[in-house]
C-alpha positions as CSV (number, residue, x, y, z in Angstrom):
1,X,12.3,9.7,-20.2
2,X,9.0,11.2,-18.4
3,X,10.7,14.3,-17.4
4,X,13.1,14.3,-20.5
5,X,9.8,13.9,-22.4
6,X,7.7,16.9,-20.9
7,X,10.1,19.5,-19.2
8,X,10.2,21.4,-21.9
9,X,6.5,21.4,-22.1
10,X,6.7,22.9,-18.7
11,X,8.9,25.5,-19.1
12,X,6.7,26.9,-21.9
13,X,3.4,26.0,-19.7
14,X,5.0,28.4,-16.7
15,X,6.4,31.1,-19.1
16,X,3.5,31.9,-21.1
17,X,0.3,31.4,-18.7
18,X,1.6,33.3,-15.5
19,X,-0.2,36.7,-15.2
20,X,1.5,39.9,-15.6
21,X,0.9,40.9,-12.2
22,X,12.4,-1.5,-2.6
23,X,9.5,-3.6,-1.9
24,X,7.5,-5.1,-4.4
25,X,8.1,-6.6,-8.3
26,X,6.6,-4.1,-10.8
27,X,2.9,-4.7,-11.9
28,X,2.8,-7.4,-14.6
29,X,0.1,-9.2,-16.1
30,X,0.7,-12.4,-13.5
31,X,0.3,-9.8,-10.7
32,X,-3.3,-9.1,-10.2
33,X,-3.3,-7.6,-6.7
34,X,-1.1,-4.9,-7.9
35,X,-3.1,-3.7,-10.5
36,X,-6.8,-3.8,-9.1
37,X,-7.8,-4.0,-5.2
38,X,-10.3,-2.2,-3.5
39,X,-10.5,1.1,-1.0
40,X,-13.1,2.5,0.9
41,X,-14.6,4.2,-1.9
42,X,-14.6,2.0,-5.1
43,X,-12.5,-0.5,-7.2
44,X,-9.3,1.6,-8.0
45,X,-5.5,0.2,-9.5
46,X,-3.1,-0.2,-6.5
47,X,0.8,0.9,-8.3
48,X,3.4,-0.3,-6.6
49,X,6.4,2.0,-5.2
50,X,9.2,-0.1,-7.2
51,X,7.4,-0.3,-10.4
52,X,7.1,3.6,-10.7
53,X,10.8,3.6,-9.0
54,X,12.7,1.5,-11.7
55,X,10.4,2.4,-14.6
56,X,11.0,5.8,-14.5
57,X,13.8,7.3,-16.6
58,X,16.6,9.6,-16.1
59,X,17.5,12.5,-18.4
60,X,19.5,10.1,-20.7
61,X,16.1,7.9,-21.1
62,X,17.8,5.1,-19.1
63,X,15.5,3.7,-16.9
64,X,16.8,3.9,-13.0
65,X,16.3,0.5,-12.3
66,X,19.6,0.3,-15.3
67,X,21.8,3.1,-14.0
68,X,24.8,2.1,-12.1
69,X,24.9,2.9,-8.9
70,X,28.2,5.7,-9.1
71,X,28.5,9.3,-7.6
72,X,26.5,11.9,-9.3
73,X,27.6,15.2,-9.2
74,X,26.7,18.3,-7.4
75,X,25.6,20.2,-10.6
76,X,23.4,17.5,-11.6
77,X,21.3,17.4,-8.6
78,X,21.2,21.1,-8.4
79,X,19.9,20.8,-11.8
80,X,17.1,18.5,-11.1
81,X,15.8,20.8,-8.1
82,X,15.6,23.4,-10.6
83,X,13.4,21.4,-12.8
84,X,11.3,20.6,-9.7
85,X,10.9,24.0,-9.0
86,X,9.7,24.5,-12.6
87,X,7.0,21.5,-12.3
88,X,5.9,23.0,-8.9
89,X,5.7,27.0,-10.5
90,X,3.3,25.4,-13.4
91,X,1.2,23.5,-10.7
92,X,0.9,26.7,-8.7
93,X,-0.3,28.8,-12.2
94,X,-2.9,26.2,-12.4
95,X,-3.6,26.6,-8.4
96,X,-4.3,30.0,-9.4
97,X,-7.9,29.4,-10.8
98,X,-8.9,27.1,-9.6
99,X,-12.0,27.1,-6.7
100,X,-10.6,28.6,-3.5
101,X,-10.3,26.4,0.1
102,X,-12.4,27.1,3.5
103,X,-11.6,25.7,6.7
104,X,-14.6,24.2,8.4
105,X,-12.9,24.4,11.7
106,X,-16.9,25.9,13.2
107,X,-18.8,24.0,11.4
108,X,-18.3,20.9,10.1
109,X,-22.0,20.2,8.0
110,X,-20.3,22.8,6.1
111,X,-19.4,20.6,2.6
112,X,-15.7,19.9,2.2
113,X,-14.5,22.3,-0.3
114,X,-12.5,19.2,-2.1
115,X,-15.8,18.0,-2.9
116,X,-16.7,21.2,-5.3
117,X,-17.8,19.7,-9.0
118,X,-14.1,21.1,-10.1
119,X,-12.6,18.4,-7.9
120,X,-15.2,15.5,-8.4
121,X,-15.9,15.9,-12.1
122,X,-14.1,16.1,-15.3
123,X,-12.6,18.1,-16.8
124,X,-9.7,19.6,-19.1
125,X,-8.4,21.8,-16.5
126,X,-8.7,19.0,-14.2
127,X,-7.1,16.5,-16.4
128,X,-4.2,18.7,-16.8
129,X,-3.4,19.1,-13.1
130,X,-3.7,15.6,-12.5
131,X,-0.9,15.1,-15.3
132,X,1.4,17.5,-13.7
133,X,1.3,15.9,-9.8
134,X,2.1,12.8,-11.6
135,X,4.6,14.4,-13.4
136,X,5.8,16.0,-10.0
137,X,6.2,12.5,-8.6
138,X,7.9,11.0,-11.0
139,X,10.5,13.7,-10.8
140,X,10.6,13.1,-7.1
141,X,11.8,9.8,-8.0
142,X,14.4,11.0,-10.2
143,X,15.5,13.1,-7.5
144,X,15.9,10.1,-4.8
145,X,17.8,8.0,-7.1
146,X,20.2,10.7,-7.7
147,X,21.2,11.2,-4.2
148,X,21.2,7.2,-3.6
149,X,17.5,7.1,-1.8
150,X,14.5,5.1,-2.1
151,X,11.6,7.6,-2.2
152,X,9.4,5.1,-0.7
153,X,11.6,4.0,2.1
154,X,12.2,7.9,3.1
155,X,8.6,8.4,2.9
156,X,7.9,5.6,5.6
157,X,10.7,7.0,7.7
158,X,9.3,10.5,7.8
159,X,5.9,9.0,8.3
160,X,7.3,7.4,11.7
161,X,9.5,10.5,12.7
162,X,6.2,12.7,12.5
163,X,4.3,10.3,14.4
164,X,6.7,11.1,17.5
165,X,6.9,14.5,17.0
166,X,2.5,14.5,16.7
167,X,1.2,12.7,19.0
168,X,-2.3,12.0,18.8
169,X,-3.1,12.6,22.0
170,X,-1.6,16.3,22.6
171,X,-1.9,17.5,18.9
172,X,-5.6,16.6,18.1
173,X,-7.5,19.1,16.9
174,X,-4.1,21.9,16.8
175,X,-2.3,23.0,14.0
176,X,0.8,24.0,16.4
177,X,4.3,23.3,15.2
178,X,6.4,20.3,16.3
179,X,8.3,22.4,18.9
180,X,4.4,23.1,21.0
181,X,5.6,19.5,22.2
182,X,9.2,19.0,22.7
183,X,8.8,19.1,26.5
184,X,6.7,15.9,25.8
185,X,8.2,14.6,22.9
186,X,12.1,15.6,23.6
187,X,12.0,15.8,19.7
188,X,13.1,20.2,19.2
189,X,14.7,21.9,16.1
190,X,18.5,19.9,16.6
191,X,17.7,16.8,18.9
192,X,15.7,13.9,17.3
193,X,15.5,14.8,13.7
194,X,17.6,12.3,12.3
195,X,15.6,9.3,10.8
196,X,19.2,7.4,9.9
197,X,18.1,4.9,12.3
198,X,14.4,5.1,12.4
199,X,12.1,2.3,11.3
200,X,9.9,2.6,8.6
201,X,6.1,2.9,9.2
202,X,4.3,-0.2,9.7
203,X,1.0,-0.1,8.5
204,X,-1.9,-1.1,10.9
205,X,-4.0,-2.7,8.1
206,X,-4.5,-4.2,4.5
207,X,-5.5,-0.8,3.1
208,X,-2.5,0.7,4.4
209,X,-0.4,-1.0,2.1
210,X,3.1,0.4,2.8
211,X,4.7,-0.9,-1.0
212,X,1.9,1.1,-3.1
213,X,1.1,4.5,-3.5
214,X,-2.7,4.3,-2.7
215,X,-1.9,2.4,0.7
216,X,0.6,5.2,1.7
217,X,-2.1,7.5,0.5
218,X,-4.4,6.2,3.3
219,X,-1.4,5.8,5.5
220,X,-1.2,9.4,5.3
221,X,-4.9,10.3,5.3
222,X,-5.6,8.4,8.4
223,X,-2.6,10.4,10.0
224,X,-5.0,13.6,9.7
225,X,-7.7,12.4,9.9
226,X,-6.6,10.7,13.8
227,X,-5.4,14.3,14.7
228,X,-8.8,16.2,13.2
229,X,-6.6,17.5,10.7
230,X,-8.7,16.9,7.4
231,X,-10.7,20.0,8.3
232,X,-7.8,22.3,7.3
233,X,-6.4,20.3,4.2
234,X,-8.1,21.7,1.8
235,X,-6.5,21.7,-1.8
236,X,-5.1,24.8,-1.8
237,X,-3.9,25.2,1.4
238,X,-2.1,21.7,0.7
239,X,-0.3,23.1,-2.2
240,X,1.4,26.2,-0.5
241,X,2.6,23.9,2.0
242,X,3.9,21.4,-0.4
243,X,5.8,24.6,-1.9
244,X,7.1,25.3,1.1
245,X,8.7,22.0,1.2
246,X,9.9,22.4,-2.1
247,X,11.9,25.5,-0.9
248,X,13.0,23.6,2.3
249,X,14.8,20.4,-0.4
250,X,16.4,23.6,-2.6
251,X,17.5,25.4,1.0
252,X,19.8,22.3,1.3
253,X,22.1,22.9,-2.0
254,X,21.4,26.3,-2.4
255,X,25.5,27.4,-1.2
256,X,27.1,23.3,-2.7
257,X,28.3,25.2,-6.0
258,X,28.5,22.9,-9.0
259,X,31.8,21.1,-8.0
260,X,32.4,17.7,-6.9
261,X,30.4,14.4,-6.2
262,X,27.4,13.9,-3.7
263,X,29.5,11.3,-1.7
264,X,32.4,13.9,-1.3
265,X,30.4,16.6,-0.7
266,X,27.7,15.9,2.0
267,X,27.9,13.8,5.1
268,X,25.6,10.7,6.1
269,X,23.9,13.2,8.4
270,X,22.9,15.9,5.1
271,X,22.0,12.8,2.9
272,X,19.6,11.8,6.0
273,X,18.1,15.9,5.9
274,X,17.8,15.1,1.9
275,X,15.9,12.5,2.2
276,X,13.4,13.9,4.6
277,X,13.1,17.3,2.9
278,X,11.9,14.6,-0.1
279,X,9.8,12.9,1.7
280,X,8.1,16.0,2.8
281,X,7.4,16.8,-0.5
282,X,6.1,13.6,-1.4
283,X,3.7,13.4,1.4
284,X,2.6,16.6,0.5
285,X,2.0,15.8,-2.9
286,X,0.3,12.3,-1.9
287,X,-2.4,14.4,0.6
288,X,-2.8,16.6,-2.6
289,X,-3.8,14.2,-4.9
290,X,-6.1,12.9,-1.9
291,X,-7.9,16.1,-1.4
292,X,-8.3,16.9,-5.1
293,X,-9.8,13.5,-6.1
294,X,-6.5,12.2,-8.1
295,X,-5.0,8.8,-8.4
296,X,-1.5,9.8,-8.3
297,X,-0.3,6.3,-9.1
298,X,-2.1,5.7,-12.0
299,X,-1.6,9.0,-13.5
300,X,2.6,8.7,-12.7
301,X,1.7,5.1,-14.7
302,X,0.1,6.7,-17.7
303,X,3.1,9.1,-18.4
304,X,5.5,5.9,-17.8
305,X,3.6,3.9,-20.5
306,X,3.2,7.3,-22.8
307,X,6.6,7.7,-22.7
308,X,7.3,4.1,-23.5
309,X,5.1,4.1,-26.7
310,X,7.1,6.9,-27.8
């Protein structure tokens, strides 16, 4: 029902402003620690994973958490990339004006570029850009269930995978690709990819919460931050690579055609390259949110609960 609900919003959002050139019960009133805990910073609402999972609703406004678990077809996925390319093109128009990034790889008294007032105060523009990465997520989620995933469990997966592929110790400080360390790693472009047997990401501490979106949020945050990362994630920056991700899921079903069922179509091995081409996103979108001062889980909440009073 959230996408159902705003898509077409979207669409018009995109057309008419570009220029011509399974882990944890959903929050309930008995579950306190899901709704408020605390973070570094300040007092903020922990969401859980499942509860944005089963809550959110599928283009028929049946929540997932009620769909039977059958084949979905080829043409319906495709479908739903398409729509995530149209949330992402909207995010980018509003990427567009907003204040540009600057690495602060010399100098880091340098203030962070996310912490510009258009980031840490108020705003309309602001407000609207939060609603679309929580719109972006939830569609994400939409996504997962449609190919038989669990968007957090892919998340954690990829989270591991990357950890091998990034060692602290030979990446810090490098912005190099994965393959500046296969002689080290033995991870290269077509030997250890495949996260079909990989354990999820254990987290190291209470505020790395692996079953809510703010502890994977710091999950993820810590990741840079370990490999001196942070000084190049800058908001805008973050959102081309998060678009490049986007293009990487779509690369995947760009020659299925519309015929047949996911389970007859793609092997164990493809579903695996699905899931991680998600999770890419996802993470993506996660830092994002970080950088730019948004509580992704609370504003994926808000359109749930808008959408319900409707």
């Amino acid at each position: 029902r959230i996408i159902s609900c705003t898509i077409t919003t979207t669409l018009l959002l995109l057309t008419s402003t570009m220029p011509s050139t399974a882990f944890t019960q959903p929050i309930t009133s008995a579950s306190p620690k899901s709704i408020l805990t605390i973070n570094s910073a300040a007092m903020i609402g922990r969401v859980d994973f499942a509860y944005l999972r089963d809550n959110c609703a599928t283009t028929n406004d049946t929540k997932i958490s009620e769909v039977e678990p059958n084949n979905n077809s080829i043409a319906t996925i495709r479908d739903l990339i398409f729509e995530l390319g149209a949330i992402t093109g909207m995010i980018c128009t509003t990427f567009m004006s907003v204040p540009h990034d600057f690495n602060r790889t010399d100098d880091e008294s340098r203030p962070s570029p996310n912490d510009d007032p258009f980031w840490t105060e108020p705003s309309p523009q602001k407000e609207e850009l939060s609603r679309q990465l929580g719109e972006l997520f939830l569609h994400l989620f939409r996504i997962s269930a449609s190919c038989h995933l669990d968007l957090c469990t892919c998340v954690l997966k990829k989270i591991e995978l990357n950890g091998q592929k990034y060692p602290v110790e030979l990446c810090k400080g490098k912005a190099g690709k994965y393959t500046d360390y296969s002689e080290h790693t033995g991870i290269t472009t077509t030997e250890g990819q495949c996260t079909i047997n990989t354990p999820t990401k254990a987290s190291s501490n209470d505020m790395e919460d692996t079953t809510t979106v703010e502890g994977i949020t710091i999950l993820i945050r810590n990741f840079a931050d370990e490999r001196l990362w942070h000084r190049h994630h800058c908001p805008r920056n973050i959102a081309l690579a998060m678009m490049g991700e986007v293009g990487e899921l779509a690369e995947i079903f760009q020659w299925k055609k519309d015929e047949g069922e996911l389970d007859m179509k793609m092997t164990e091995k493809e579903l695996d390259k699905v899931g991680q081409e998600v999770a890419d996103v996802t993470i993506y979108l996660l830092r994002l949110a970080d950088v730019c001062h948004v509580q992704l889980g609370d504003e994926a909440r808000k359109l749930i609960e808008a959408c319900e009073e409707d």
